[in-house]
Each structure stands twice: as structure tokens, then as C-alpha cells.
C-alpha positions, 0 to 999 in steps of 0.5 A, spaced: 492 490 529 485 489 527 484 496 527 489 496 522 486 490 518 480 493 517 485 499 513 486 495 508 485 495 501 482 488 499 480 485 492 484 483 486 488 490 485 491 490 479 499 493 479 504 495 474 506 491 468 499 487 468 500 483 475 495 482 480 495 482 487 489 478 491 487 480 498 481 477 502 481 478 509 480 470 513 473 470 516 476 465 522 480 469 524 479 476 525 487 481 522 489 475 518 490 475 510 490 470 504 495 474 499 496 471 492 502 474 488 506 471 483 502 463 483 505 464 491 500 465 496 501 468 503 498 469 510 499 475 512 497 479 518 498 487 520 503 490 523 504 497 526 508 502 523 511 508 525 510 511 518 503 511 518 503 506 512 499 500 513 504 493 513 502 485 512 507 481 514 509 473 514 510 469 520 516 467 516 519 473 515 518 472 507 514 477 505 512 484 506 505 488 503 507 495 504 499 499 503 501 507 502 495 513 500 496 512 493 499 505 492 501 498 495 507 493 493 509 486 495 515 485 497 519 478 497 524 479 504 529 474 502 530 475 494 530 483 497 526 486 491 519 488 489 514 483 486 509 487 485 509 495 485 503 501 483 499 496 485 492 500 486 485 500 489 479 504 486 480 509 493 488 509 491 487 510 484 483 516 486 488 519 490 494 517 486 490 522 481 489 527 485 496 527 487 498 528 479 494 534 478 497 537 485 503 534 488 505 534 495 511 540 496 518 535 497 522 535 503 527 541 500 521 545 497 521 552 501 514 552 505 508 557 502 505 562 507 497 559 508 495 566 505 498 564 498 493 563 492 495 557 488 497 557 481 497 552 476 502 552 471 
């Protein structure tokens, strides 16, 4: 889990719709995580997911940070819905820029043979 910790985008990260999410790492305690959103604060510490995204979860179950390459999002477990989305750090920013001008192929796309030139159209 610390190595997990050490991954996550910390700071005030602006998202959509004007909010923001503050993350600071708790100096006494190596892995946890003070998270503001919304007036509500949480103590968050991560957890191991099998998806590769990085995860700061509760003790109560309550609250969900959910940490991908290009975006982050809070999630209130027990209303089941999303309080903040497209939330961002510089680093995430650049990615979810770069990932505009050339998108990852989806699911159903039919693969490209490696010796293909790209073309943008």
C-alpha cells in the first residue's frame, strides 16, 4: 500500500463543474490521506486494485477515489454516485491531452499490424 501511496496525485486538483478535490498525504502516518470534497472531509488510505487504477478508500466504506492515467473521481459509496469527475493534476492533464490527439484503439477496433504508418485524419 505505501508503494500505492507514493502514485497519488496530490494537491488541490481542480475537476468539472468548478470543484475541487484536496489531497495531502498525513505526515504521521505513512499511506493515509486527508480528502476534502464538497465541505466533507475524509481519511483515506489506498487500496490494491486489479485494474491498475489507483484507489483511496474509508474505513467506513463511504467514500471511493478512484485515480486513472488521465482523470480522477470521488465517489460517495452510500448515496452510489459521483461528487466530483474529471478531476485532474498537471500530470493527468497532459495525459488526457495527449490521449486527444491520439486515442487508445477501443475494445472492438480491429488491431493495427506494428509495421503500419499512422495517419491522421
Amino acid at each position: 500500500e505505501l508503494a500505492i501511496a507514493e502514485q497519488v496525485h496530490q494537491g488541490d486538483l481542480p475537476c468539472e463543474l468548478g470543484q475541487t478535490v484536496q489531497i495531502r498525504a498525513d505526515d504521521k502516518q505513512p499511506g493515509y490521506f486527508d480528502v476534502r470534497v464538497q465541505r466533507k472531509r475524509y481519511r483515506m488510505f489506498p487500496v490494491l486494485s486489479r485494474t491498475g487504477a489507483i484507489r483511496l478508500e474509508d474505513h467506513k466504506g463511504e467514500a471511493l477515489w478512484i485515480q486513472l492515467a488521465n482523470k480522477s473521481m470521488f465517489i460517495d459509496r452510500k448515496m452510489g454516485r459521483r461528487l466530483a469527475d474529471e478531476c485532474m493534476s498537471p500530470s493527468q492533464a497532459e495525459v488526457a491531452s495527449a490521449l486527444k490527439i491520439n486515442p487508445r484503439p477501443g475494445l472492438l477496433d480491429a488491431p493495427v499490424p506494428a509495421d503500419t504508418p499512422k495517419t491522421n485524419d
